[in-house]
DSSP file (Angstrom, degrees, kcal/mol; ACC not computed):
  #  RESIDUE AA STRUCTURE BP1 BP2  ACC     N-H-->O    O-->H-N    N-H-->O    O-->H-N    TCO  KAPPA ALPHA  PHI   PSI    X-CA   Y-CA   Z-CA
    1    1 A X              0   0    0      0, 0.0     2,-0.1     0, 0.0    86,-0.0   0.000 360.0 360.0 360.0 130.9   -7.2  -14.0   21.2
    2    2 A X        -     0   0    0      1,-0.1     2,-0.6     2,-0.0    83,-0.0  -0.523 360.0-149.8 -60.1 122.1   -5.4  -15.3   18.0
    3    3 A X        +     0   0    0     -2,-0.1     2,-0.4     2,-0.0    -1,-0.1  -0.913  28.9 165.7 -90.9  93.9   -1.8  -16.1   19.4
    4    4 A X        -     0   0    0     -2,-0.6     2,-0.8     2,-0.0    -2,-0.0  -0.983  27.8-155.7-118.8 135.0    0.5  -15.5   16.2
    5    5 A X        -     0   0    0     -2,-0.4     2,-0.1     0, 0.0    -2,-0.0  -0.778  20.3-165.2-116.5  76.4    4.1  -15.2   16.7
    6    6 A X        -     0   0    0     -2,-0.8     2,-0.1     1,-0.0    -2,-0.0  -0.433  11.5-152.9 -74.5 130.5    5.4  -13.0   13.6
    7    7 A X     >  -     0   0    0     -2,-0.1     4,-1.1     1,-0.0    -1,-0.0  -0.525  27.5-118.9 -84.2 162.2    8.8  -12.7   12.6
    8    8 A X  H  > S+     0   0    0     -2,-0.1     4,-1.0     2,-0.1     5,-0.1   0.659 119.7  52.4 -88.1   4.7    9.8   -9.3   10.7
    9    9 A X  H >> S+     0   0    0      2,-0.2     4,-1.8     3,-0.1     3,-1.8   0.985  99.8  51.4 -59.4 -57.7   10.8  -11.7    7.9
   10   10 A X  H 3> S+     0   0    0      1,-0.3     4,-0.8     2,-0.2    -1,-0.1   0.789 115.7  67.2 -54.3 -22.5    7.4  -13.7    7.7
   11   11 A X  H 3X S+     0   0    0     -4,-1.1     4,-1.8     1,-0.2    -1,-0.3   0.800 100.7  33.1 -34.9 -49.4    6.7   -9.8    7.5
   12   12 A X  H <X S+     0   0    0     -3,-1.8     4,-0.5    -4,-1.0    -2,-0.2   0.754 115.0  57.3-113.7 -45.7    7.9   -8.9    4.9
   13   13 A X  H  < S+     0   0    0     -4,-1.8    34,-0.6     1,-0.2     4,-0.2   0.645 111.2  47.6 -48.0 -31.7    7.2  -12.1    2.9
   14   14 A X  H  X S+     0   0    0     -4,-0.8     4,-3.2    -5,-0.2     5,-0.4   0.806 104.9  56.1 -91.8 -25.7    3.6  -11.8    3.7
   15   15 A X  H  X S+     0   0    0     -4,-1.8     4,-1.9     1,-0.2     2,-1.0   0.827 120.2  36.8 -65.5 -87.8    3.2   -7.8    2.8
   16   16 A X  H  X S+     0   0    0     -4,-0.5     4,-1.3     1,-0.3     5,-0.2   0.284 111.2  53.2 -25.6 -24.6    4.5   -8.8   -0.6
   17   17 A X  H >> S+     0   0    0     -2,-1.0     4,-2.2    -3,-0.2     3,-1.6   0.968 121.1  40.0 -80.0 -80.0    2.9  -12.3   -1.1
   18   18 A X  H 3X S+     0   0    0     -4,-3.2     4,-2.4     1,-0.3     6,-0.5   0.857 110.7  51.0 -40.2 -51.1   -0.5  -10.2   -0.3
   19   19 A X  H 3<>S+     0   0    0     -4,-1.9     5,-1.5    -5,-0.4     6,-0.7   0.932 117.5  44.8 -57.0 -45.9    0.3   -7.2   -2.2
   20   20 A X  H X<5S+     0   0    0     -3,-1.6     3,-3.7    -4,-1.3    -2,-0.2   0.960 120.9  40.2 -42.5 -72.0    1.2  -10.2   -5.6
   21   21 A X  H 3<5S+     0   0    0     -4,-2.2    -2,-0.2     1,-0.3    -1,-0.2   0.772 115.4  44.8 -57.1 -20.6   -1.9  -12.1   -4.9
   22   22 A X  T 3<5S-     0   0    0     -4,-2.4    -1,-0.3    -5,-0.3    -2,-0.2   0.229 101.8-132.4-120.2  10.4   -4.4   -9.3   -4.3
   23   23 A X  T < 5 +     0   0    0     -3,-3.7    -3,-0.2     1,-0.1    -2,-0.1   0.798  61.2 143.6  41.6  28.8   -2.7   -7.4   -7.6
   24   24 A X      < +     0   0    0     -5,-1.5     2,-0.3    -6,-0.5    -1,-0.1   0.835  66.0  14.6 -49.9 -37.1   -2.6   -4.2   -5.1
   25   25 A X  S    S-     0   0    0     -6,-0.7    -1,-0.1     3,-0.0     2,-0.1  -0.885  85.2-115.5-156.4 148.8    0.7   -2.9   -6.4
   26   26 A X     >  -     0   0    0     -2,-0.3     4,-3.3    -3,-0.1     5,-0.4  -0.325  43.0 -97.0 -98.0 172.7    2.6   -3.8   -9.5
   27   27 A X  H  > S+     0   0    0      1,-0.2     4,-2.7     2,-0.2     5,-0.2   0.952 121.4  60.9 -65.4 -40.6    5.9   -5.5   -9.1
   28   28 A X  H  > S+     0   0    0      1,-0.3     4,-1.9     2,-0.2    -1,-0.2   0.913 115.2  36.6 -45.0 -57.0    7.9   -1.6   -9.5
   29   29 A X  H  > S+     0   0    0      1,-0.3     4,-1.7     2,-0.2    -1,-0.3   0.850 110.8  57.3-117.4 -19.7    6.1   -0.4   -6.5
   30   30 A X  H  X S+     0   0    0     -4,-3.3     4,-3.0     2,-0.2     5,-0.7   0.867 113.2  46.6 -53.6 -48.6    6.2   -4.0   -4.4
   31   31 A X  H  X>S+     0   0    0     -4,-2.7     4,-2.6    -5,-0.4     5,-1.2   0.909 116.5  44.5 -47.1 -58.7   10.3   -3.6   -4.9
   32   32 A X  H ><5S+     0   0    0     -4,-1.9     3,-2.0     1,-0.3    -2,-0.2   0.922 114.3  45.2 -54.9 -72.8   10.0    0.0   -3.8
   33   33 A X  H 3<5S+     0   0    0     -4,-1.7    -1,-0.3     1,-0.3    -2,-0.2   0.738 125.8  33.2 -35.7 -47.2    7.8   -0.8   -1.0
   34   34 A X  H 3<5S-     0   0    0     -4,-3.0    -1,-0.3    -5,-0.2    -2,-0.2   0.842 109.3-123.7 -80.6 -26.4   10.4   -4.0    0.1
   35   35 A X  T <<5 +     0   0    0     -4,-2.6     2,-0.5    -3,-2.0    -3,-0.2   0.875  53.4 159.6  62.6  55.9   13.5   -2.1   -1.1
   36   36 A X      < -     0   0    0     -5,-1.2    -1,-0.2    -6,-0.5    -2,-0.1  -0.960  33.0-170.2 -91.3 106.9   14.5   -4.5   -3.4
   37   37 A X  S    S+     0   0    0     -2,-0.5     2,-0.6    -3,-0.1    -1,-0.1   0.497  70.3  58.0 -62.4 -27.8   16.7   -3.7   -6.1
   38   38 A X  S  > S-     0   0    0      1,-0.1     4,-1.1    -7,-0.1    -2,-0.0  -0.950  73.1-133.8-129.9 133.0   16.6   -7.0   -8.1
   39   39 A X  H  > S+     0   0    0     -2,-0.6     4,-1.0     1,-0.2    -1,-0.1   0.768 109.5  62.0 -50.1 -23.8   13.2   -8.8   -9.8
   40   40 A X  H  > S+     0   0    0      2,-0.2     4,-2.5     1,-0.2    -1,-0.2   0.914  98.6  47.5 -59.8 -49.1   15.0  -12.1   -8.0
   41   41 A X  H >> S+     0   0    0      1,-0.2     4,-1.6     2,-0.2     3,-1.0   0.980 110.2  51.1 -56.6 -66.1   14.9  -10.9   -4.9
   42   42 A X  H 3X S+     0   0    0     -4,-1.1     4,-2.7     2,-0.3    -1,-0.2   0.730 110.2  55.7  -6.1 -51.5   11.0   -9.9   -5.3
   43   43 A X  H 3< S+     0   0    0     -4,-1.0    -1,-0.3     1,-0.3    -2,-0.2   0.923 105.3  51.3 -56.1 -54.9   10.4  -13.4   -6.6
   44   44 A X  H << S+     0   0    0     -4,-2.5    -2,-0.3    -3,-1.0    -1,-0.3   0.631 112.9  36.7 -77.0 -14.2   11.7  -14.5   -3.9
   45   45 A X  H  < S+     0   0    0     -4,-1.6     2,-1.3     1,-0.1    -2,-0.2   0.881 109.5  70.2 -76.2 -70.5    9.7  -12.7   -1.1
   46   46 A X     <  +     0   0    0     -4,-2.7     2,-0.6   -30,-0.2   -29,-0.1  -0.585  45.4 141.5 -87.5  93.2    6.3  -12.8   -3.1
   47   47 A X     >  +     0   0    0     -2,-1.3     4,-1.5   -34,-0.6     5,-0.2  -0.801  15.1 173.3-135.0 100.8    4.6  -16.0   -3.5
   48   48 A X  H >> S+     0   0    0     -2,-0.6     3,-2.4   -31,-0.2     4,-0.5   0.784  78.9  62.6 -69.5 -79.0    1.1  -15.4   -3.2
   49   49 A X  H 3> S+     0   0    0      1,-0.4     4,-2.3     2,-0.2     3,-0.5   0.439 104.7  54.6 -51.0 -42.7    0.3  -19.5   -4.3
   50   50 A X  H 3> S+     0   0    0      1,-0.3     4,-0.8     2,-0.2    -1,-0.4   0.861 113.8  36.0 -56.7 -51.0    2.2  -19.9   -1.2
   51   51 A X  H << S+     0   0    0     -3,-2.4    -1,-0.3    -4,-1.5     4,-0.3   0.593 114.6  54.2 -57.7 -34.5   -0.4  -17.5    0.6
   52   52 A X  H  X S+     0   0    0     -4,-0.5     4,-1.4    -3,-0.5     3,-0.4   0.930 106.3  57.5 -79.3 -51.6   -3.5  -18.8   -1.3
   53   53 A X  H  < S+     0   0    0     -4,-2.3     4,-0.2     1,-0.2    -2,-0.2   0.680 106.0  42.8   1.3 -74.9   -2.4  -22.1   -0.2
   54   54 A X  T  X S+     0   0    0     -4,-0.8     4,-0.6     2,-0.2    -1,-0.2   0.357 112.2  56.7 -80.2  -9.0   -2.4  -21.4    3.7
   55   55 A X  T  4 S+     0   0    0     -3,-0.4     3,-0.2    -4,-0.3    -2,-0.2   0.755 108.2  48.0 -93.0 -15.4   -5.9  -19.5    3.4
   56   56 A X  T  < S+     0   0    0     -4,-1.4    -2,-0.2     1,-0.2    -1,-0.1   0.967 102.7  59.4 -61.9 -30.0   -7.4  -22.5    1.8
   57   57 A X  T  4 S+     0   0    0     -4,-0.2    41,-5.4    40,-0.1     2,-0.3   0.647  88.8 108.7 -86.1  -4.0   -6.1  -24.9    4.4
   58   58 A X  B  < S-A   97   0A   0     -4,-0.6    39,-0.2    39,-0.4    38,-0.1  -0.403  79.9-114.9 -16.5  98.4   -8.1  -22.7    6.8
   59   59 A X     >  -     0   0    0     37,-1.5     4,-1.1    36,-0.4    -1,-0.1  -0.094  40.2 -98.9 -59.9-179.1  -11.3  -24.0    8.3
   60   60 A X  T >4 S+     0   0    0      2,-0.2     3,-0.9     1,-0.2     4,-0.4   0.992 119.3  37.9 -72.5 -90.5  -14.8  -21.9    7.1
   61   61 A X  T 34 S+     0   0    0      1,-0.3    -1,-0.2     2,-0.2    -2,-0.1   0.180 108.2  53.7 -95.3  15.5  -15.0  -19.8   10.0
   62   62 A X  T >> S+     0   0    0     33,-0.2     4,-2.5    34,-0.1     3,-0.6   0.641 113.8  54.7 -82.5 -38.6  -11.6  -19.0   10.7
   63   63 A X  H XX S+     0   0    0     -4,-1.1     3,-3.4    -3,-0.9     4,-0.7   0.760 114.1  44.1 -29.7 -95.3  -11.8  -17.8    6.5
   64   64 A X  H 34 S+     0   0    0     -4,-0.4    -1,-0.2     1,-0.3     5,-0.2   0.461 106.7  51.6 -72.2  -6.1  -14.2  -16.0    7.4
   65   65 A X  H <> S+     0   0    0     -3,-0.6     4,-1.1    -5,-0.3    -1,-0.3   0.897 116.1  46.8 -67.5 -37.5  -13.2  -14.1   10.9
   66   66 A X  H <X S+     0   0    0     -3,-3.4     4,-1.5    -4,-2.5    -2,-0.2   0.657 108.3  52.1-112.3  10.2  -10.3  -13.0    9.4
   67   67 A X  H  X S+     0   0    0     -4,-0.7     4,-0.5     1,-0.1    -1,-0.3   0.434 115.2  49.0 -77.0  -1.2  -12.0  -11.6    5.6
   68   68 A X  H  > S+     0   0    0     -3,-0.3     4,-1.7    -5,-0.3    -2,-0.2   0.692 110.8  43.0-105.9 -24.7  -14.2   -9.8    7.8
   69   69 A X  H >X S+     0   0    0     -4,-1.1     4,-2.5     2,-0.2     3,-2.3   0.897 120.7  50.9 -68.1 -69.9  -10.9   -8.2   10.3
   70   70 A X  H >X S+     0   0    0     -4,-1.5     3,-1.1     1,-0.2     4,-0.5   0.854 115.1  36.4 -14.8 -71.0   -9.3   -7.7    6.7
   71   71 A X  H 3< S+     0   0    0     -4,-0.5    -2,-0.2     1,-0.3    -1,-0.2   0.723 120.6  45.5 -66.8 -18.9  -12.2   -5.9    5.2
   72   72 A X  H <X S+     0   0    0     -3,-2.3     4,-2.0    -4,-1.7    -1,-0.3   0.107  88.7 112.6-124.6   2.9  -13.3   -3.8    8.7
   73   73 A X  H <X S+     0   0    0     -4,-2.5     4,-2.0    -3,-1.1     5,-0.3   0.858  79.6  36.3 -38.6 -50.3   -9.1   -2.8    9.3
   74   74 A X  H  X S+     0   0    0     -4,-0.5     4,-6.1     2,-0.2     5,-0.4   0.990 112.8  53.2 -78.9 -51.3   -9.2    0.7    8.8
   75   75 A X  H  >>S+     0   0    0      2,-0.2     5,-1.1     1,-0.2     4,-0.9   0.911 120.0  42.5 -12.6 -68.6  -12.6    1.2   10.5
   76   76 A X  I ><>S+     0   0    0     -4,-2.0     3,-2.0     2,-0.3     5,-0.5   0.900 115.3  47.6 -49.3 -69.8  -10.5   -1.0   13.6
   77   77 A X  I 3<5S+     0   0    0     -4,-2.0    -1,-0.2     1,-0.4    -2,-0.2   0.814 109.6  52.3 -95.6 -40.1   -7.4    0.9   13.2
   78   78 A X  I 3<5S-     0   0    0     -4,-6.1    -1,-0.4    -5,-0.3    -2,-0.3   0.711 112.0-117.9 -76.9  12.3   -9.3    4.4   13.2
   79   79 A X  I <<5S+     0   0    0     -3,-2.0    -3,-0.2    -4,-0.9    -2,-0.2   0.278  86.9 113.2  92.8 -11.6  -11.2    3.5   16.6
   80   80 A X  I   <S+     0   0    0     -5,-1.1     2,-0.4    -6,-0.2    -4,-0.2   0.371  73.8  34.6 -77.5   6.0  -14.3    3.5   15.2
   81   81 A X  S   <S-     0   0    0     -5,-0.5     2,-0.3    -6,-0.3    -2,-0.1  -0.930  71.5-140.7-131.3 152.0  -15.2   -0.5   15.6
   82   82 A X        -     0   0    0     -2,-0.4     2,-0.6     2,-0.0    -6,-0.1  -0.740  24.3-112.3-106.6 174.0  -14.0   -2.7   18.4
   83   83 A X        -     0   0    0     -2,-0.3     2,-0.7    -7,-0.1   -14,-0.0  -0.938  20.3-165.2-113.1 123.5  -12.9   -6.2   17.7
   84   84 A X        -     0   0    0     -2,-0.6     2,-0.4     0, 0.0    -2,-0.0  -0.916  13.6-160.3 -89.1  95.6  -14.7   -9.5   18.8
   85   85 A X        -     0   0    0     -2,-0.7    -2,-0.0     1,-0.1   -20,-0.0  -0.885  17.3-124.5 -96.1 147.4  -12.5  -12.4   18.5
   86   86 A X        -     0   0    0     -2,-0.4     2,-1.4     1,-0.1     3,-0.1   0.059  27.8-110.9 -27.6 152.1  -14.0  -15.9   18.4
   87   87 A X    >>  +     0   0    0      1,-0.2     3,-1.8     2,-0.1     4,-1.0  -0.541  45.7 170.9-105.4  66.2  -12.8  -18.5   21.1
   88   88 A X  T 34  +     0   0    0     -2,-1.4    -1,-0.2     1,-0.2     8,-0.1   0.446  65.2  77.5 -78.9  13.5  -10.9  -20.6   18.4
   89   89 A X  T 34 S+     0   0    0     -3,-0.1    -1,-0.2     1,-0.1    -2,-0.1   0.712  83.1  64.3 -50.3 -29.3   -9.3  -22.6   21.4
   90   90 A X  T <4 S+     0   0    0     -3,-1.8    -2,-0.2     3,-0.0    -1,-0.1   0.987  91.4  79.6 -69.1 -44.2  -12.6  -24.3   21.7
   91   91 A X  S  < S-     0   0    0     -4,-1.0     5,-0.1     4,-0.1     3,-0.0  -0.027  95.3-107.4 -51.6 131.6  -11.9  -25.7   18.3
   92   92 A X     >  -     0   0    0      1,-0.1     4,-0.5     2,-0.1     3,-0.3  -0.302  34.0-109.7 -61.8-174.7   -9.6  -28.6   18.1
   93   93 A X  H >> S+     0   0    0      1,-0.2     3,-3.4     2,-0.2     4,-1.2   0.994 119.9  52.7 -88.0 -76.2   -6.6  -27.7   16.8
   94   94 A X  H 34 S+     0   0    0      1,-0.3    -1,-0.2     2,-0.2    -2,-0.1   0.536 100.2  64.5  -7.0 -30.7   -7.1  -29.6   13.5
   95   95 A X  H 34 S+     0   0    0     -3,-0.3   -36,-0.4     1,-0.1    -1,-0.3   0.817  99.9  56.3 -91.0 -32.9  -10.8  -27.6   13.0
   96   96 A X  H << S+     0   0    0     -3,-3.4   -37,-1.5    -4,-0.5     2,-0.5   0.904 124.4  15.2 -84.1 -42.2   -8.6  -24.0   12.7
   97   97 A X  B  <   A   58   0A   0     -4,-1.2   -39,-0.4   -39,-0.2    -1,-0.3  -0.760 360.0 360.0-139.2 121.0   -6.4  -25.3    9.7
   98   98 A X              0   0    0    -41,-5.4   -40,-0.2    -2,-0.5    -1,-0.2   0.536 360.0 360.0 -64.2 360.0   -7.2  -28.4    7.6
């Protein structure tokens, strides 16, 4: 099991980052969404390069475990798939993010 220890900040930094980077939502409906009142704030929450960044430094076949969780999420979420995680322990630590 992937141990990740999420803050609701790093929350909230990452829906927005994603939501920038993956051009999901224009900035109007990322504000709504964050309830942010000022384009500063926005700015400051949403930096997909910041996100593009950490997926690069990502070994191959953590990349690809977690474009496939992405892409098979609703599937997951409605019950209809189970999830298989990979035993990235085995991996030195170095081999999960370059």
């Amino acid at each position: 099991m992937l141990r990740v220890k999420a803050h609701r900040y790093q929350l909230r930094h990452a829906g927005a980052s994603s939501d920038m980077l993956a051009r999901r939502r224009t900035v109007g409906e990322i504000m709504a969404r964050g309830r942010w009142a000022a384009l500063k704030s926005v700015r400051r929450y949403a930096k997909g390069g910041s996100v593009q960044k950490a997926v690069e430094r990502l070994a191959p076949g953590v990349r690809l475990f977690c474009q496939q969780m992405e892409r098979d999420l609703p599937r997951i979420l409605k019950g209809e798939i189970g999830v298989v995680v990979p035993d990235f322990s085995a991996l030195p630590e170095a081999n999960i993010v370059r």
